[in-house]
C-alpha positions as CSV (number, residue, x, y, z in Angstrom):
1,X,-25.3,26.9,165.7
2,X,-28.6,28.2,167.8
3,X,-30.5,27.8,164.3
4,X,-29.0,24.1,164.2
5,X,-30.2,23.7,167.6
6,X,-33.7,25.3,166.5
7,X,-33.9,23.2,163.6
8,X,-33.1,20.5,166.0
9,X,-35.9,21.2,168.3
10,X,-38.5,21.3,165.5
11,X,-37.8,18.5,163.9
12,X,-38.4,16.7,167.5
13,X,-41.4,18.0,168.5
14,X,-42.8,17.2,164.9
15,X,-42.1,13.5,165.2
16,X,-43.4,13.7,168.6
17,X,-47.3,15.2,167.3
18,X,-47.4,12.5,165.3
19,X,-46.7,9.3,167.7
20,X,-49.3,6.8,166.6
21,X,-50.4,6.9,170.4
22,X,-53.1,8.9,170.4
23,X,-54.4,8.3,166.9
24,X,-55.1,4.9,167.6
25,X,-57.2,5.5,170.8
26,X,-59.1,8.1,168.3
27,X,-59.7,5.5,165.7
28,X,-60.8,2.7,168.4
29,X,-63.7,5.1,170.1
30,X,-65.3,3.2,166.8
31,X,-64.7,-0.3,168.0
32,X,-67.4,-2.3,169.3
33,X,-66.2,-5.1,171.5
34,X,-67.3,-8.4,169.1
35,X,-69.7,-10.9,170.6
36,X,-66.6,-14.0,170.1
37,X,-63.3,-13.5,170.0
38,X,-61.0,-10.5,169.4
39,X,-57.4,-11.4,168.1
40,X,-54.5,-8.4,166.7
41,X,-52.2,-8.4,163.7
42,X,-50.1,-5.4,163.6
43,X,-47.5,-4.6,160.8
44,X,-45.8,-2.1,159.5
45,X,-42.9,0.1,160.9
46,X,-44.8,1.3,163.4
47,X,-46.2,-1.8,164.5
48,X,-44.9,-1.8,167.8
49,X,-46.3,1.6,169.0
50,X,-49.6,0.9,167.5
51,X,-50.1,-2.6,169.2
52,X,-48.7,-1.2,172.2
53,X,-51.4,1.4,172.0
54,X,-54.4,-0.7,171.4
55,X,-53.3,-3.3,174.2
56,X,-52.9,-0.2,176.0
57,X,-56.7,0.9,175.6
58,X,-58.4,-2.7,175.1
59,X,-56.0,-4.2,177.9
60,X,-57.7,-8.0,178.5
61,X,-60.1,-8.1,175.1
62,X,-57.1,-8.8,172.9
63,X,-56.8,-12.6,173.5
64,X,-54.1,-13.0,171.0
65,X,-51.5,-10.7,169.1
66,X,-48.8,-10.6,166.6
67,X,-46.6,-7.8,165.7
68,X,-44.6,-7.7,162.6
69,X,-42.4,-4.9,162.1
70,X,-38.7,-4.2,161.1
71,X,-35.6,-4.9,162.6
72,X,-34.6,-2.8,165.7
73,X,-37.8,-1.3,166.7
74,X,-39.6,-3.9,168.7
75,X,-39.3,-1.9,171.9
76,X,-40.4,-4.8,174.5
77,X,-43.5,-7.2,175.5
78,X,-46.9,-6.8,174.5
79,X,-48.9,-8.9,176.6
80,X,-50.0,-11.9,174.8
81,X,-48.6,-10.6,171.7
82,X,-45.7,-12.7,169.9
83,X,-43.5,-9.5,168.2
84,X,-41.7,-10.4,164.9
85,X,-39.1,-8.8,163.2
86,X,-38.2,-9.0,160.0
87,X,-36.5,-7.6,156.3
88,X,-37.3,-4.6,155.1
89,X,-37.2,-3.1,152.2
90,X,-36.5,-6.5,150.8
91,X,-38.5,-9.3,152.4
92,X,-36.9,-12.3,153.7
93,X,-37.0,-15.4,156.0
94,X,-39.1,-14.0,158.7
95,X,-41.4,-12.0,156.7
96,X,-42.4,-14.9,155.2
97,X,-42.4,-16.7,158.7
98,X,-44.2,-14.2,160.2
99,X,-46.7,-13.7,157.8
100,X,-47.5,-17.7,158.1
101,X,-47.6,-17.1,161.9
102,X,-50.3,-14.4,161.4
103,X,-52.6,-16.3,158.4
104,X,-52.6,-19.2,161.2
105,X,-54.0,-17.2,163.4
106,X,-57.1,-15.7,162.0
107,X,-58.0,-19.0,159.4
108,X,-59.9,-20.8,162.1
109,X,-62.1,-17.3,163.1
110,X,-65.5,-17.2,162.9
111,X,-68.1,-14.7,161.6
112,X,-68.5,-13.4,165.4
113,X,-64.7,-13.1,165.8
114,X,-62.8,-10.1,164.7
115,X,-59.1,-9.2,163.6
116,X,-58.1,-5.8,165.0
117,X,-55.7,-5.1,162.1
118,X,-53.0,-2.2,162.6
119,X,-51.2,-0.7,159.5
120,X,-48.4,1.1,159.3
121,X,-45.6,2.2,156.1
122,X,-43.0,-1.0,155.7
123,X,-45.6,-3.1,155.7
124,X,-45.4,-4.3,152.1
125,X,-42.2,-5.8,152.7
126,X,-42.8,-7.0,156.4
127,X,-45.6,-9.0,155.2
128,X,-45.2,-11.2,153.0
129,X,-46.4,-14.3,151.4
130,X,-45.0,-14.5,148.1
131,X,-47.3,-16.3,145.1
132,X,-43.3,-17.0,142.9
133,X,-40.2,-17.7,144.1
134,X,-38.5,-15.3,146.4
135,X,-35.4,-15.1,144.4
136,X,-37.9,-13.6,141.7
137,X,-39.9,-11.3,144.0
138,X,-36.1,-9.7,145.4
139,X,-34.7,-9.3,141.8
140,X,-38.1,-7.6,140.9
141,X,-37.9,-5.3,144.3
142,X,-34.5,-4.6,143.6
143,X,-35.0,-2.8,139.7
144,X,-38.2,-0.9,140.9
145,X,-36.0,1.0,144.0
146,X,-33.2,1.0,141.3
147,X,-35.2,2.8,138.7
148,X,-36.4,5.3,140.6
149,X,-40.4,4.1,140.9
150,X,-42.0,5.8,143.3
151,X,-44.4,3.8,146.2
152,X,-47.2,3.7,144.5
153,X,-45.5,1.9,141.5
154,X,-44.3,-0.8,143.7
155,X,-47.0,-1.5,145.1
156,X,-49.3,-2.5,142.3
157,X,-46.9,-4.8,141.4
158,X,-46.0,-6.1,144.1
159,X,-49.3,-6.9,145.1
160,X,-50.5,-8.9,141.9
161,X,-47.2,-11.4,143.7
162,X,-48.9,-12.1,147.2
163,X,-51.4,-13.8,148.8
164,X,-51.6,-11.2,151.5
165,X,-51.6,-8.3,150.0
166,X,-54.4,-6.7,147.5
167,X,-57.3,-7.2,150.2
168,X,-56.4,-11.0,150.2
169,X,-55.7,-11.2,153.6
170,X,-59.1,-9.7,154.4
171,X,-60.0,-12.7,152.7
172,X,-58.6,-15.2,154.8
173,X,-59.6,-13.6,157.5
174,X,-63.4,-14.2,156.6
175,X,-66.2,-15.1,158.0
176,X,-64.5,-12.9,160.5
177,X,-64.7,-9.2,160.5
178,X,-61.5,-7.2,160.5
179,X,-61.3,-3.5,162.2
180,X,-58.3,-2.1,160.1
181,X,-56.6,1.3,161.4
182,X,-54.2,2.5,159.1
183,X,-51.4,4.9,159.7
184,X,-50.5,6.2,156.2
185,X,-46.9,6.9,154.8
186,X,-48.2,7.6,151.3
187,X,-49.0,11.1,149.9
188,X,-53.0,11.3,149.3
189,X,-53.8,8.2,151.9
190,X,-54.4,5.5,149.1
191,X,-55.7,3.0,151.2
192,X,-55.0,0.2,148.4
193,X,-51.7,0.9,148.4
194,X,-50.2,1.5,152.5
195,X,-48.2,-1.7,153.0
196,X,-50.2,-2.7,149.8
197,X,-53.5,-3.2,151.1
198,X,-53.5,-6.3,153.1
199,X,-57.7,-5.2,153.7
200,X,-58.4,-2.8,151.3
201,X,-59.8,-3.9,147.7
202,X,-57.7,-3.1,145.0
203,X,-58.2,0.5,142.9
204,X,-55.5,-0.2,140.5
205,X,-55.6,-2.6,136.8
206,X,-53.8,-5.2,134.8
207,X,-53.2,-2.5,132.6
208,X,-51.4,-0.2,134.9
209,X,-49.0,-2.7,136.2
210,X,-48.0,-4.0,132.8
211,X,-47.4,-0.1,132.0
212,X,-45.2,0.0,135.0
213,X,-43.1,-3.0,133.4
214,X,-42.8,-1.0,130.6
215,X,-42.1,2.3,131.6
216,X,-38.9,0.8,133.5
217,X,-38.4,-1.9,131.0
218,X,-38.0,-4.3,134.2
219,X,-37.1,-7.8,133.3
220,X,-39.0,-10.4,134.8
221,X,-40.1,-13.7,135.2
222,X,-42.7,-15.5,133.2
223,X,-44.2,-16.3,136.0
224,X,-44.0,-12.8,137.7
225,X,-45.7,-11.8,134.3
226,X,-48.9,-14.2,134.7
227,X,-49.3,-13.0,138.0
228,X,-49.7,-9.1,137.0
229,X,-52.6,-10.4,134.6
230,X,-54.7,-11.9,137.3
231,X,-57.4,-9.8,139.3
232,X,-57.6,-8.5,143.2
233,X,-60.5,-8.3,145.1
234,X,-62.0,-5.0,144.0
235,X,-64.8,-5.5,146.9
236,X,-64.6,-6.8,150.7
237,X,-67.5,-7.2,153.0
238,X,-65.9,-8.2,155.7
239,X,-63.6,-5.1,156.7
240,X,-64.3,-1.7,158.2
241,X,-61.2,0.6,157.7
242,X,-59.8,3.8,159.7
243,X,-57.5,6.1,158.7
244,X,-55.1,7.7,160.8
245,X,-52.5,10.0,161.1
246,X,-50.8,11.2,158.0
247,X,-47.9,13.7,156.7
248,X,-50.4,16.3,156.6
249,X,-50.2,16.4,160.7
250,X,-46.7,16.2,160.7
251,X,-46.2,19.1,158.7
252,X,-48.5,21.0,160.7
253,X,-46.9,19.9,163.9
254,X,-43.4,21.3,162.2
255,X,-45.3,24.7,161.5
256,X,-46.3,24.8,165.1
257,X,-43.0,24.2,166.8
258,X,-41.3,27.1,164.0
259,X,-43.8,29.8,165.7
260,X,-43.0,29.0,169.1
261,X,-39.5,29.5,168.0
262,X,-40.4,32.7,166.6
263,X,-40.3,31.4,162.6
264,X,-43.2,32.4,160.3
265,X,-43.8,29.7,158.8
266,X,-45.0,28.5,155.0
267,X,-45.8,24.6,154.3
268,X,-45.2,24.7,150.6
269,X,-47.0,21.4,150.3
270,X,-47.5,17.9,151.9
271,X,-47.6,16.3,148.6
272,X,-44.2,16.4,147.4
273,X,-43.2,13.6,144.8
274,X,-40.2,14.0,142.7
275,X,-36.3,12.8,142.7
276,X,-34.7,13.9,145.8
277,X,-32.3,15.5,144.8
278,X,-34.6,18.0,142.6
279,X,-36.7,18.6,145.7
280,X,-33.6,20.2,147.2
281,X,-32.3,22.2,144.3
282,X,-36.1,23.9,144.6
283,X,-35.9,24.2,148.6
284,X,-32.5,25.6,147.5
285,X,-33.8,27.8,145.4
286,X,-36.6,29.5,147.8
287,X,-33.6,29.8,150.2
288,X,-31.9,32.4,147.4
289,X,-35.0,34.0,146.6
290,X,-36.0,34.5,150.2
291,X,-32.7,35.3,152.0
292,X,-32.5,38.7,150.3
293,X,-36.4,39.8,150.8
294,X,-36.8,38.0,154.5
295,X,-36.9,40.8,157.3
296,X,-38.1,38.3,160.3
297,X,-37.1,34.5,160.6
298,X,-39.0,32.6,158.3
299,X,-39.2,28.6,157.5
300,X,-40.7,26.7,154.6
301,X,-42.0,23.5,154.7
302,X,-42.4,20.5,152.6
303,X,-43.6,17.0,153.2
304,X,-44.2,14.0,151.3
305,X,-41.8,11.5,149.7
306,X,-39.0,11.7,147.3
307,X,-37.8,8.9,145.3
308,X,-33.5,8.3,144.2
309,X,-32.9,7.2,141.0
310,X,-29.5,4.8,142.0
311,X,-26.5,5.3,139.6
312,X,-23.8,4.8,141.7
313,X,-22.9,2.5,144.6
314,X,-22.5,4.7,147.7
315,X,-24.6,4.6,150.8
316,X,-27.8,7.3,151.7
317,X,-31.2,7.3,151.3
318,X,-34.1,9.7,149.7
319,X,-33.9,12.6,153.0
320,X,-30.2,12.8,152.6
321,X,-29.8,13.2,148.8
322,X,-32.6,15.9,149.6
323,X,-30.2,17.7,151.9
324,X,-26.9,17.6,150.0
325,X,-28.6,18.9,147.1
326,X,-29.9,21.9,148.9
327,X,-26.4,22.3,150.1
328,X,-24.9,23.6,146.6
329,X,-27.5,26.3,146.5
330,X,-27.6,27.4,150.4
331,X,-23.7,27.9,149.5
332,X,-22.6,31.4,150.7
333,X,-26.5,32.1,152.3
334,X,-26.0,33.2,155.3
335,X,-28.1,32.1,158.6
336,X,-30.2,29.7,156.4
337,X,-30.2,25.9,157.7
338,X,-31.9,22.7,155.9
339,X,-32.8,19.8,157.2
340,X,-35.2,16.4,155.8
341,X,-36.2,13.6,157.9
342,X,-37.8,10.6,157.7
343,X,-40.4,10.2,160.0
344,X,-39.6,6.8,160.8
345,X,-36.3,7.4,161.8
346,X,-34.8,5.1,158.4
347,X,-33.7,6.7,155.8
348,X,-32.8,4.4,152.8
349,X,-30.3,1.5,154.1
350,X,-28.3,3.4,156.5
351,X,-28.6,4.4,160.6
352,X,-29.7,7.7,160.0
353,X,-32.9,9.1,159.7
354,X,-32.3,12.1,157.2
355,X,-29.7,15.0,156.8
356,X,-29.3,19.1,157.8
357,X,-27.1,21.0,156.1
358,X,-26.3,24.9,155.7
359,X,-24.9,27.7,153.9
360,X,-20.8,26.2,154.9
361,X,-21.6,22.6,153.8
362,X,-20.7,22.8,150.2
363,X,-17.1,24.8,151.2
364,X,-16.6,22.3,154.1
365,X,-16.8,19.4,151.8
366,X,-15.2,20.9,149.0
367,X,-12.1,21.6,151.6
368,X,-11.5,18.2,152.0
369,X,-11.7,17.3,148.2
370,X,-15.2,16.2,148.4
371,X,-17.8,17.3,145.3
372,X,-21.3,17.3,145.8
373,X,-22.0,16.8,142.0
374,X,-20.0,13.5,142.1
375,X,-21.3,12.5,145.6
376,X,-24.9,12.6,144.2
377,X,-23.9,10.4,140.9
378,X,-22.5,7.9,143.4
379,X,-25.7,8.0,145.5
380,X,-23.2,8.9,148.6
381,X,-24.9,11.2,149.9
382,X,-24.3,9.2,153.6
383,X,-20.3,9.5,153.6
384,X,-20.9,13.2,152.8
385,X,-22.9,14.2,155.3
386,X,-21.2,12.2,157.9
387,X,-17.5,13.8,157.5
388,X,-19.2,17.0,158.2
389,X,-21.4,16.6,161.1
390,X,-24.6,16.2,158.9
391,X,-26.4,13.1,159.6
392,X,-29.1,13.1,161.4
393,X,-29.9,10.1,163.9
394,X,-33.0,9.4,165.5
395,X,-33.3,5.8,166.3
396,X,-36.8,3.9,165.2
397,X,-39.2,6.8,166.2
398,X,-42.1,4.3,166.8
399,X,-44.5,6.3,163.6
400,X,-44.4,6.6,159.5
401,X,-46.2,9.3,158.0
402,X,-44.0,10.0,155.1
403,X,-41.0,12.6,155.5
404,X,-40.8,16.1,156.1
405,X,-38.1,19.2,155.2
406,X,-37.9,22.3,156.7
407,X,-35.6,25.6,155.8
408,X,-35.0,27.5,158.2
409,X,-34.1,31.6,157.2
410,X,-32.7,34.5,159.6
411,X,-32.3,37.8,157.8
412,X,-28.5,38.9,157.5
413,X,-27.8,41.9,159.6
């Protein structure tokens, strides 16, 4: 139980380093105040905390705002800010409402105005004004999580679909000029491809998104198809961008918090992309290796973003197929504790934020006639972990920077 509580602890004081607080006062010590007017769009998951942070350090300057960010985590008023929230990871009235709200605000700027532009992980489906039906744009949202396409995937097709995304907001934004700080939730900071690139010009083809269509063998519609043919902006004059804040930090913050708790800790990487449920049969299978050499606490850590290939119909999301994987190879360890987080405090479609498991969870499922293997076909990872004490809930967090595991090994007197 103390390692529970340790892992606990860690996985606090990591989401904590990374609040976008402090890395949007960094990333505004380039802002020059414009000679007209100064308005703010801010979208994304962690919306709220990043306009709350720039009102926080440009107070009076920001004459208008609008926040758009996902249900549950608008945290309270923002002067002069209208906060909107809205569907995510499927779009839907108010995205498209909100989105409307914001392209009303910034079409009448002028080249001495500028759009302080805040962008945060969610924001692809927060922000949204869809160039086909939305009946299409859901059915094609829906197969790409389905299939198991990662983030990256999505998003080149899903930006061929909108007039927002791709750099086109940029674009009716102009004459102004935009002042974009990005918070990224994507491994390697494509700045194309964080909420889809609302100001950012396009680094992706025709021809990759077509291979995407095949590779899955999506089905979609004909017009869904022209759209994927036609260009994005591949240059914007009108934008100066900032990055901010990544899962690079948040590891790092993890590693920090394991020393002080006497851990020696290993970040394995803060690039990992592969199915969940692989990423914790190889966390699993460090935790074998390791438990019989170990002679001080040791913890290994891995951040990034796993994908679920869906074959069943149960509930969970990406961190907690992570952690019930790792739970059939931590079976029998001894003093060796798992958990995976998302750093937004969502995991996949549920309340909980990720999962911890250890070396009883496989036996304490088992005793009450539940299988991990048939759990994982279902994609129920959620019902699992919650019969056994294993969910972990953070609430919205307020940041997205990807999400982060950490295994946690004491050696066995």
């Amino acid at each position: 139980m103390n390692m529970r509580k340790d892992a606990v602890q860690i996985m606090q004081a990591s989401l904590h380093a990374v609040l976008p607080d402090a890395a949007v006062r960094r990333a505004l010590q380039a802002f020059r105040q414009p000679k007209g007017r100064l308005v703010m769009v801010a979208l994304g998951k962690a919306a709220w905390q990043m306009a709350h942070a720039a009102s926080d350090a440009l107070g009076n300057a920001i004459e208008e705002g609008i926040v758009i960010t996902k249900y549950g985590h608008d945290m309270g008023p923002i002067p002069r800010t209208v906060i909107w929230q809205a569907g995510h990871p499927i779009p839907d009235q108010n995205s498209f409402d909100a989105t409307a709200a914001a392209i009303e605000l910034v079409q009448p700027l002028r080249q001495q105005d500028t759009v302080l532009l805040l962008i945060s992980g969610g924001g692809s489906a927060l922000f949204e004004k869809p160039l086909c039906p939305p009946d299409e744009l859901t059915d094609m949202t829906d197969q790409l999580m389905r299939c198991g396409a990662n983030i990256v995937e999505i998003n080149t097709l899903r930006k061929r679909i909108s007039a927002v995304k791709g750099g086109r907001f940029a674009q009716l934004c102009a004459p102004a000029q935009v002042f974009s700080i990005v918070l990224s939730d994507i491994v390697g900071d494509p700045l194309d491809m964080i909420a889809s690139g609302p100001a950012y010009p396009d680094q992706s083809t025709t021809e990759q998104a077509i291979s995407i269509v095949q590779k899955y063998g999506l089905h979609l519609s004909p017009t869904i198809l022209s759209l994927l043919e036609q260009p994005l902006p591949h240059t914007l004059n009108n934008v100066e961008t900032h990055i901010t804040g990544s899962v690079r930090e948040l590891c790092t913050a993890a590693a920090a918090q394991c020393r002080a708790l006497g851990y020696d800790p290993v970040i394995l990487t803060d690039s990992l992309s592969c199915e969940a449920r692989e990423a914790g049969s190889f966390l699993a299978a460090v935790a074998q290796y390791q438990a019989r050499i170990c002679q001080a606490p040791c913890a290994f850590i891995a951040g990034g973003e796993t994908v679920v290939h869906i074959t069943g119909t149960g509930k969970g999301g990406r961190n907690q197929e992570l952690a019930l994987s790792a739970a059939r190879g931590l079976s029998g360890i001894p003093n060796a504790v798992l958990f995976s987080v998302g750093s937004d405090g969502t995991d996949g479609p549920t309340d909980a934020a990720g999962g911890i498991v250890d070396g009883s969870t496989r036996d304490t499922l088992l005793a009450q006639g539940i299988g991990i293997e048939a759990v994982l076909q279902q994609n129920d990872a959620y019902t699992a972990l919650d019969r056994v004490g294993g969910l972990i809930r953070t609430g919205p967090t307020g940041t997205n920077v990807n999400d982060v595991a950490v295994l946690l090994l004491r050696p066995h007197p």
